[in-house]
N, C-alpha and C positions, 0 to 999 in steps of 0.2 A: 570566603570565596564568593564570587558574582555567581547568579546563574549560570553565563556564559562561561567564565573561567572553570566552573563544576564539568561541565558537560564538554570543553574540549581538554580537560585532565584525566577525564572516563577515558575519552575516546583513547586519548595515547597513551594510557594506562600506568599513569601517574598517580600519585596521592589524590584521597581527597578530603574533605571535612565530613562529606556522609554521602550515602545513595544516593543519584541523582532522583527526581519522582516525576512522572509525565500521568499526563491521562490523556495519550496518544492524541486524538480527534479532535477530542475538545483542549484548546487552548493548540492545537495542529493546526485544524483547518481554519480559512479565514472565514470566519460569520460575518454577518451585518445583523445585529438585534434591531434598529429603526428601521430595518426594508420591510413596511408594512405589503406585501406580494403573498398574498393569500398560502399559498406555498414554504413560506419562511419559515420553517419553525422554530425558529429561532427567537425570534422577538415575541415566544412566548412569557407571561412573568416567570411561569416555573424553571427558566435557560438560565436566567439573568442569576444568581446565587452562585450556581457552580460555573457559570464563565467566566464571574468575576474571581475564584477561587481559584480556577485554573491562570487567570492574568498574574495574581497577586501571590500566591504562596508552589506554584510548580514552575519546574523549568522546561521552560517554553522551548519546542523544537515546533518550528512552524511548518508544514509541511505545499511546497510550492512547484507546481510546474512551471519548466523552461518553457515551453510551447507558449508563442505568442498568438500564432494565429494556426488554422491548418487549414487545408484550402476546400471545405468545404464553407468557410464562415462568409459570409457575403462580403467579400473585396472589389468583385465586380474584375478580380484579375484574370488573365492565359489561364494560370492554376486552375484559377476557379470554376472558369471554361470546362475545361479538360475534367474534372470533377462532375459540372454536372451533362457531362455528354452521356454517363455511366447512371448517375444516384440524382432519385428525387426522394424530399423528404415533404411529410405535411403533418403538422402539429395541429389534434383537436381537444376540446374539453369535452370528458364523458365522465358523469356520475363523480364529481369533484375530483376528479384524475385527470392529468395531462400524459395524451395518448399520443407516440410520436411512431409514425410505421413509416419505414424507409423501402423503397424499391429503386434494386438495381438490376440495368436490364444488359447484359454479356452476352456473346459468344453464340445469342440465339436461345439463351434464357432469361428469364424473370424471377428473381430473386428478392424476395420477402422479408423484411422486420420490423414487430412490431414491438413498444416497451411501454411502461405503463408509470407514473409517479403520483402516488397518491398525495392531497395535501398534508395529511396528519402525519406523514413519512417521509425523512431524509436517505429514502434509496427511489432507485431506479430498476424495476423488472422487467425483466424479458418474457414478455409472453409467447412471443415466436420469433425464434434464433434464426437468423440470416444462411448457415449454411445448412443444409440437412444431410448430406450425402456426398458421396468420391465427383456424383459430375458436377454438381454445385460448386468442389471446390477449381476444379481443372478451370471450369468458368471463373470464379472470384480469381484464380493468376492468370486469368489473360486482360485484366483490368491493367494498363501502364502501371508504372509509381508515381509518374507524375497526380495522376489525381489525388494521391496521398501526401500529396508533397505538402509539408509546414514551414513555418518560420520560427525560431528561435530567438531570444533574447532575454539576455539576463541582469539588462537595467530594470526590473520589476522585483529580482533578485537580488540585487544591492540595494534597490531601494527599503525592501521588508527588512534588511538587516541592518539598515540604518536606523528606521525607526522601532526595531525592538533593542538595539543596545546592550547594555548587558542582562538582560534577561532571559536570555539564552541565545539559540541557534537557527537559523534557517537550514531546512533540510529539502535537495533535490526530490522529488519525488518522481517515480518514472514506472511504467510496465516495463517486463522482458518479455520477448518476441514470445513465448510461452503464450503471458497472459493476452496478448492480442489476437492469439488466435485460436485463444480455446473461449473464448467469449463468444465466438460464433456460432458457437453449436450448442444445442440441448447437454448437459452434462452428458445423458448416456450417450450420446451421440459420438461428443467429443472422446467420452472412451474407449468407445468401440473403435472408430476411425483411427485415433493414434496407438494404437495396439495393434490395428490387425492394415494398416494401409500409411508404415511408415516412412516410405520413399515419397512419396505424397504429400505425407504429412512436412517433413523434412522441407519441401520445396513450399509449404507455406509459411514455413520460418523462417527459410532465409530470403523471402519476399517482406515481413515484416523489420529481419534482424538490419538490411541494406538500412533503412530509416532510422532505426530506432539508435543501431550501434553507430551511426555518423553524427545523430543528435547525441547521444554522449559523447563520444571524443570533441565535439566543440564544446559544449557545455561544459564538462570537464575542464576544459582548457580555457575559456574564459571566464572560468569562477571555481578557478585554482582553490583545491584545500580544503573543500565544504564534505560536509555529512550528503550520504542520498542513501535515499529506500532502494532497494527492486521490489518490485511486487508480481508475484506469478510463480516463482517454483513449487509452491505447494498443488497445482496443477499434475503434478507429475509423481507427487508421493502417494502412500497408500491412503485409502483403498481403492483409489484412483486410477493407475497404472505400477506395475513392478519398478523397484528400485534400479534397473537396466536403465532404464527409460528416462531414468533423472537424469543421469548420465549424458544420454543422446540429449532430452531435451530441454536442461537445463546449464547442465558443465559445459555443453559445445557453443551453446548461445548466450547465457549470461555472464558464463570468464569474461569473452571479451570487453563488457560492459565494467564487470569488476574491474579489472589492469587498466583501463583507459583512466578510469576512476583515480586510481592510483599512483599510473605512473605522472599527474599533477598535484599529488600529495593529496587527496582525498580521502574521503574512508567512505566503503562500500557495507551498506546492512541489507544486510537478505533479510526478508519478510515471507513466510512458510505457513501458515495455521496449522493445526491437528499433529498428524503422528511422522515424528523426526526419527525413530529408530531406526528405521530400514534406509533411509536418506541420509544422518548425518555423515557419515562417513564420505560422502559426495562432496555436500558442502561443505566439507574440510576442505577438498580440493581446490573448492575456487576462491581458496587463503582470502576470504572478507574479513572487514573490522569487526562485523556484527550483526548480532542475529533477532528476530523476533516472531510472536510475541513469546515462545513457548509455552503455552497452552498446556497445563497438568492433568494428571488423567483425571474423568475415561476423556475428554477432549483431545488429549493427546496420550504420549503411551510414555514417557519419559519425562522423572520427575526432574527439579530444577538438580537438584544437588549431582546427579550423573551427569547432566548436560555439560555442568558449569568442571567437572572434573575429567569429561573429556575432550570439550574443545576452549573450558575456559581463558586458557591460559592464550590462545589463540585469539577470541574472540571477545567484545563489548557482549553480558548477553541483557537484552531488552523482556521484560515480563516480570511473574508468570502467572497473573490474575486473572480469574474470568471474568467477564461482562455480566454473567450470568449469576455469579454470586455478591458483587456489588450492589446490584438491584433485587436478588432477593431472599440471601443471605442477613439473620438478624446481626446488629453491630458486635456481638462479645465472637460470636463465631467468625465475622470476618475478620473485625482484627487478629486474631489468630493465625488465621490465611495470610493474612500481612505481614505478622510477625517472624510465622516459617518461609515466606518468599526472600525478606529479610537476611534471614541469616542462612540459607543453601545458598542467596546469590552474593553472600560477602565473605561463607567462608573458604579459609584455606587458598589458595595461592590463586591469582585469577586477573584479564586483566581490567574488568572493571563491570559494574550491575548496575543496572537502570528500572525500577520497578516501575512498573506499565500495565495497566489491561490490556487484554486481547481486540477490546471494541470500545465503541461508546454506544451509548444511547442514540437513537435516530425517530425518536417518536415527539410530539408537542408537547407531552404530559414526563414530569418527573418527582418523582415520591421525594418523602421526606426520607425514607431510608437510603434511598441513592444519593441525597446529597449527603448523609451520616456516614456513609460508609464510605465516599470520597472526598471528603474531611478525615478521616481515620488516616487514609494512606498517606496524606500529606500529614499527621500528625505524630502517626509512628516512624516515618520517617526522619523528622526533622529533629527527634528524639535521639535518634538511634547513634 
């Protein structure tokens, strides 16, 4: 079988030749190793070994936003107008960090954030969250939607999937109204606030859900049939917020994204971190293709072999490796981890398993044991 024919036979849980194998991020996200940008980390030598490993022997699920533009990007449009009558943003360099603080000013207040991207690191921190509090947020929904308002287009999405062929799949990637609005707040914050002020909370989801669930149902529909992530409901499981709660704020707001998904023959994967036990029974509900990364304990609280024998038969399931043991876990021990991912996610009736980590690496620097051990995964795989 092709990459691509592997990975859309998982999907609809047909036969296969063996375990499909990703190592999610890497060989996901699109790099540039020659974008000499101080920042890159990419185009470090120690990238190049496992990116080419991840091109040449995994299957590739490329991971891509629909979002072409959104209207804060400088278009110079109405949009953009209307964007910045609300938010200013100013980007500076401090202490090899690019420091980006946004202020927007509603309602008769000023609202603050600041985030931080170090060069030696491929994330992005929040050092000071945009909402703090009930009146911040009552301000943040008297902002229009027009300032929010994006563009869409998925000739950037046909194109990635012309040029990887059969080597796998382009996969949507997208938040649910979840994840966009719990990014605004300090985690405690965001706990506090959606637990104890959830009419509130409610009216900040369905100011995100307007956007988010109209950019799927077009996407959806003009790029009939493809894989997508959601990313965000693990926002709502423990020890985060009560299992109620995934309910309100996850089955009420990412269904719809799920069905929309679907009713153009696509396949929806929830993406969850940490602990599935008090939740899965939720996510049964919003009948998706597929789940990830599931996370083994103490990471999470639910080995593979339960997972995959309660919702298996329902569900693609994607994992259940850590990030944390490929980099620094000795090789005879992790292949073992590999071997028992292996066989909890092939055996007994199921409708199909994609071994994956939880993460990738986001640092400049990478050991020779991290690339040993993701060489293993692709080698007990393709074994098996």
């Amino acid at each position: 079988m092709t990459r691509r024919e592997r990975l859309l036979a998982t999907l609809r849980g047909q036969k296969v030749d063996r375990p499909a194998v990703s190592f999610y991020e890497i060989g996901g996200f699109v790099v540039y190793p020659a974008d000499p940008d101080p920042y890159n980390i990419y185009n470090a030598p120690d990238w190049r070994p496992l990116l080419q490993l991840a091109e040449e022997r995994t299957d590739l699920i490329r991971m891509l936003s629909p979002v072409r533009a959104r209207s804060h990007d400088p278009a110079g449009s109405a949009t953009s107008a209307v964007w910045r009558e609300f938010f200013h943003e100013e980007t500076r360099e401090e202490h090899d960090c690019r420091v980006t603080r946004t202020t927007v000013r509603v309602a008769g207040r000023t609202l603050t954030q600041t985030t931080k991207r170090e060069r030696e690191l491929d994330t992005v921190w929040t050092t000071e969250p945009l909402l703090k509090d009930t009146d911040d947020i009552r301000a943040f929904l008297q902002i229009p939607d027009a300032a929010f308002a994006e563009t869409v287009d998925v000739a950037p999405l046909l194109a990635a999937e012309t040029a990887l062929g059969d080597r796998g799949l382009v996969m949507v990637d997208t938040e649910d109204p979840l994840c966009a609005a719990a990014a605004l707040f300090s985690l405690e914050n965001y706990t506090v606030l959606a637990l104890t002020e959830q009419e509130l909370f409610h009216q900040l989801l369905e100011k995100f859900a307007r956007r988010i669930h109209a950019r799927t149902e077009q996407v959806s529909r003009q790029f009939p049939g493809r894989l997508w992530r959601i990313y965000g409901p693990e926002y709502a499981s423990a020890p985060y917020l009560p299992p109620e709660l995934f309910r309100e704020y996850v089955v009420r707001y990412t269904g719809p994204m799920v069905r929309a998904i679907q009713a153009h023959g696509g396949f929806a994967r929830i993406h969850s971190h940490g602990r599935l036990r008090g939740i899965l029974g939720h996510i049964a509900t919003l009948n998706a293709d597929a789940l990830d990364p599931l996370e083994p304990p103490p990471h999470g609280d639910m080995e593979l072999a339960e997972v995959r024998e309660r919702v298996g038969r329902q569900m693609v399931l994607f994992g259940n490796l850590e990030i944390s043991d490929i980099e620094l876990l000795p090789p005879d021990a992790f292949a073992e981890k590999v071997r028992r991912a292996l066989d909890e996610g092939t055996r007994g009736a199921g409708r199909g398993f994609v071994l994956m980590p939880s993460a990738s690496p986001y640092g400049r620097t990478i050991s020779a044991r991290t690339i040993q051990n993701y060489e293993t995964m692709v080698r007990l795989v393709e074994g098996w």
